[in-house]
N, C-alpha and C positions, 0 to 999 in steps of 0.2 A: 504493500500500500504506500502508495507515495506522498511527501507530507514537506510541504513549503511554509514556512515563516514571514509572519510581517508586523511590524509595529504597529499596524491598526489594519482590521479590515471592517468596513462598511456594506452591513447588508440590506443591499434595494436600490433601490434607484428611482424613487418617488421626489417630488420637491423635494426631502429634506436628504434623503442620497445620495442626490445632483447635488446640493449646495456643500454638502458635508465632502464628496470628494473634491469640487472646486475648492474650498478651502484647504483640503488634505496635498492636494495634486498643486496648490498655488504657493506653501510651505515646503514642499519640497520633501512630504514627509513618506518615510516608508510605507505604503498604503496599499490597497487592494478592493475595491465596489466589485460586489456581486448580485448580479442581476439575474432572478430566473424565466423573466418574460421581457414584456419591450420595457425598455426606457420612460420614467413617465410616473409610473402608478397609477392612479384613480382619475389624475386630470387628462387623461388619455380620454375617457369616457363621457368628459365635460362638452358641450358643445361652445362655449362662448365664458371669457373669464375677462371680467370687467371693471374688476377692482383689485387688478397685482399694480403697484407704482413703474410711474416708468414708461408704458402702455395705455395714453389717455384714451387714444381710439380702441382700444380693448383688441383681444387675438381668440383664436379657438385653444382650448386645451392643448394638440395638439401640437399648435405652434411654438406656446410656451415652453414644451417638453424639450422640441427640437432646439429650442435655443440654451435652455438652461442648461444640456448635455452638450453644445458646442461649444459652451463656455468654458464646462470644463476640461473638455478634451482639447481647449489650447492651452491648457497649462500641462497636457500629459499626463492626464488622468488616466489610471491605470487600472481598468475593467476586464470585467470577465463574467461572461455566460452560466451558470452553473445553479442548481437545486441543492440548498442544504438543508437537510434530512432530518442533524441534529448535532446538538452540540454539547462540551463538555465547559461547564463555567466552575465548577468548583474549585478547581485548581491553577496555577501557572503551567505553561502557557495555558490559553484561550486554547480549546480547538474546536472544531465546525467538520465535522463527518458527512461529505458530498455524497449525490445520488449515482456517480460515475464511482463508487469506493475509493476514492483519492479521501484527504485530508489536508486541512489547513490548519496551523495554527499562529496566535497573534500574540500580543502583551496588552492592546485594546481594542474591544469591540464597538462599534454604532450600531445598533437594531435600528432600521428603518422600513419593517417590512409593509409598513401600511395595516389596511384595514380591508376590508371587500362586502357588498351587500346583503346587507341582514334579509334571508327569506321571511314569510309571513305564516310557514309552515301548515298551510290550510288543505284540503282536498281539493285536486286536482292542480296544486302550484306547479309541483315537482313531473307529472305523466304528462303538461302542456308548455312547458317552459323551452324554449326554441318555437314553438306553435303559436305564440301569442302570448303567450307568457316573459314578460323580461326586466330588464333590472336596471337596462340602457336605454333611454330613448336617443341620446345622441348617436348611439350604434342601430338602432332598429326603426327609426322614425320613418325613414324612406319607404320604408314597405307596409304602411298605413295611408298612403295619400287615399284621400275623398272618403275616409271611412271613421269610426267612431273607436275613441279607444277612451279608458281611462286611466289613471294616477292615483294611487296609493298614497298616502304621506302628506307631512304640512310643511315639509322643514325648507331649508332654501333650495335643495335641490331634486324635491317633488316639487316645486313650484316654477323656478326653473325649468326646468324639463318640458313641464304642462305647458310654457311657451312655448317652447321649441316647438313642440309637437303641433301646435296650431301652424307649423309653416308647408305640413303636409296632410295633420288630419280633416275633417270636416268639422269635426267635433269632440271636443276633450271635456269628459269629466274628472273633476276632482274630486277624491273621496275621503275623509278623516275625521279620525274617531273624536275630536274635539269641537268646539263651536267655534274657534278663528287658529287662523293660520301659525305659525313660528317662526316661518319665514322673514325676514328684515324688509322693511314697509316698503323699498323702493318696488322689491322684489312681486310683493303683495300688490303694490297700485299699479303695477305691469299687465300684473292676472285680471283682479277683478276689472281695466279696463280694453281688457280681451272682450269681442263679442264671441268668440271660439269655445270659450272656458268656461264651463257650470260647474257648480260647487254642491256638495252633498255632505252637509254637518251630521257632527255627533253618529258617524255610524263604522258599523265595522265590516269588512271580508269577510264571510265565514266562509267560501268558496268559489273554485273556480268550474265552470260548468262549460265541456263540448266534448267532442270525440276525434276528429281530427285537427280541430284547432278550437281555440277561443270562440266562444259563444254567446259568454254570459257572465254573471258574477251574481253571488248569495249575498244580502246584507242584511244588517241587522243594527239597528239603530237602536239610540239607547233607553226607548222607553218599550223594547222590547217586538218594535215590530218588522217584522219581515218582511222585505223584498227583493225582488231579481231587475239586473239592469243589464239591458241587452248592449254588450258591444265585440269589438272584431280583437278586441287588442287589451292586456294590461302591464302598463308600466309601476313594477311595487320598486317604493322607495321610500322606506323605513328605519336609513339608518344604515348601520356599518357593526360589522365583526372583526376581530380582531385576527390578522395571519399571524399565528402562534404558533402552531401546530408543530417547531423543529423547537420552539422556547422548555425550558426549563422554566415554568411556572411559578412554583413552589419557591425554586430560588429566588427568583426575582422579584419572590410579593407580589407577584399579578390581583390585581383587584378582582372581583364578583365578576367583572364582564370580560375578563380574560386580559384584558392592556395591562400595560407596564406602569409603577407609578416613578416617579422621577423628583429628586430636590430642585433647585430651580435653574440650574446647572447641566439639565440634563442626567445626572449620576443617577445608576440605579443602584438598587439594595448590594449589588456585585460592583467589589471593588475593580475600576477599568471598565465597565460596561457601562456605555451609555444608549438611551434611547431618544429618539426624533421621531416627527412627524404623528401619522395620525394610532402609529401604535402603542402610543403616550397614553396612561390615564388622565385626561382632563376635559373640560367640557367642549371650549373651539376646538375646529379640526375644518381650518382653511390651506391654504394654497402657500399664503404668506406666512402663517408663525410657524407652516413646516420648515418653512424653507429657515427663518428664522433660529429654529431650534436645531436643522443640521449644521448652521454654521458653530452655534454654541456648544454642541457636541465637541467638534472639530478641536474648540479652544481648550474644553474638559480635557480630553484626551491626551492632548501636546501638554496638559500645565504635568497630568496622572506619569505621563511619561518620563518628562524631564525630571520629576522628585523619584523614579523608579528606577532613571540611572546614577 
């Protein structure tokens, strides 16, 4: 098994991955980003981001990806492709057990693995999901023109979205379980000045209904009464899970919802390990304090380092 050394490796490549190896790679420091999908993270899935500085006329997710990874691959950022499995924190060195049986190990980690869309776990999510079932409208929106889909969720990016989606559906409903939105009001006076967007308070999913594709959705609103609302399409967006699944939990103090909780430093409960972006326990989980939090990582790590030699 073959097993390479670095003073820091960085895992993800999300906003706070990107910024955390631009810093890493702009220091000059021994480092290594590991990326097991595209470059990006979650803004990958965004259709339009409006409020990074910098950017008055605003960019697509995607745009912003491609530049924050050009940034730092001109300071020679030093990435690599790769799925880690799991990893060993308790001791010196750091090591990280790859899906190829290779091994790495560091003197400091950055977790940056993000987070990924929280299902709604109802009958029929999971047998229709690729059918009409989805979690992206910026990825799926194209293949509802003239037709009726609805949105899950209140937060800014079920609302979000429900714009987007008026630039292809006929008709977007909104559905959620509370009586007003969560969303940040700019957000809100976008939607409700949609003539696209209809709104449906205080109810819940309890299903999704078809056999080769979408058909319908079970509701249930909260003074207990039932109804079905006929459309072609649903986009649930609920919220975020945490990509843990190679973390050593337990060590780390993961809270209730599985995240990592962090000093203000980035430091987690493992001395040398730090964590960024949205795999962080805290309430925001934007675009900017990720990025914010992989540079602060960066600084953790180089202060953890220099006292470790």
């Amino acid at each position: 098994m073959a097993s390479d050394h670095y003073k820091l490796i960085i895992l993800g490549a999300g906003p706070a991955g990107l910024t955390a190896g631009l810093y890493a790679a702009r220091a000059r420091m021994d480092h290594l980003l590991i990326e097991k999908g595209a470059e990006g993270g979650q803004i990958l899935l965004t259709d339009w981001i409006d409020n990074y500085p910098g950017f008055p006329e605003g960019l697509s997710g995607f745009d912003l990806a491609e530049k924050m990874a050009a940034h730092a691959k001109r300071f020679d950022l030093n990435s690599m492709f790769g799925n880690v499995l799991s990893m060993d924190l308790s001791g010196k060195p750091l090591r990280l057990e790859l899906e190829d049986s290779n091994a790495l190990t560091c003197d400091s980690l950055i977790i940056c693995t993000g987070a990924h869309p929280r299902p709604l776990n109802i009958p029929g999510e999971k047998e229709l999901t690729g059918k009409g079932v989805s979690y992206c409208a910026t990825c799926d929106a194209p293949f509802y023109r003239n037709q009726h889909v609805a949105v899950i969720g209140g937060g800014n990016t079920a609302v979000q979205e429900a714009s987007h989606l008026t630039k292809f559906a006929d008709k977007v409903t909104l559905i959620h379980r509370r009586d007003e939105l969560r969303a940040t009001k700019i957000l809100q006076e976008k939607a409700f000045a949609n003539p696209k967007i209809e709104f449906i308070w205080d109810t819940t999913t309890t299903a999704v209904t078809g056999t080769e594709g979408v058909e319908g959705l079970e509701l249930l609103n909260k003074n207990g009464d039932k109804s079905t609302l006929q459309v072609e399409g649903v986009f649930i967006l609920v919220g975020v899970l945490p990509n843990n699944e190679m973390l050593p939990l337990e060590l780390l103090k993961a809270d209730s919802g599985g995240f990592i909780p962090t000093d203000l430093e980035t430091r987690t409960a493992v001395e040398g390990v730090m964590a960024a972006g949205d795999i962080r326990s805290k309430e925001v989980r934007q675009v900017i304090n990720a990025a914010g939090e992989g540079a602060t990582a960066v600084l953790a790590a180089e202060n953890y380092l220099v006292n470790l030699s």
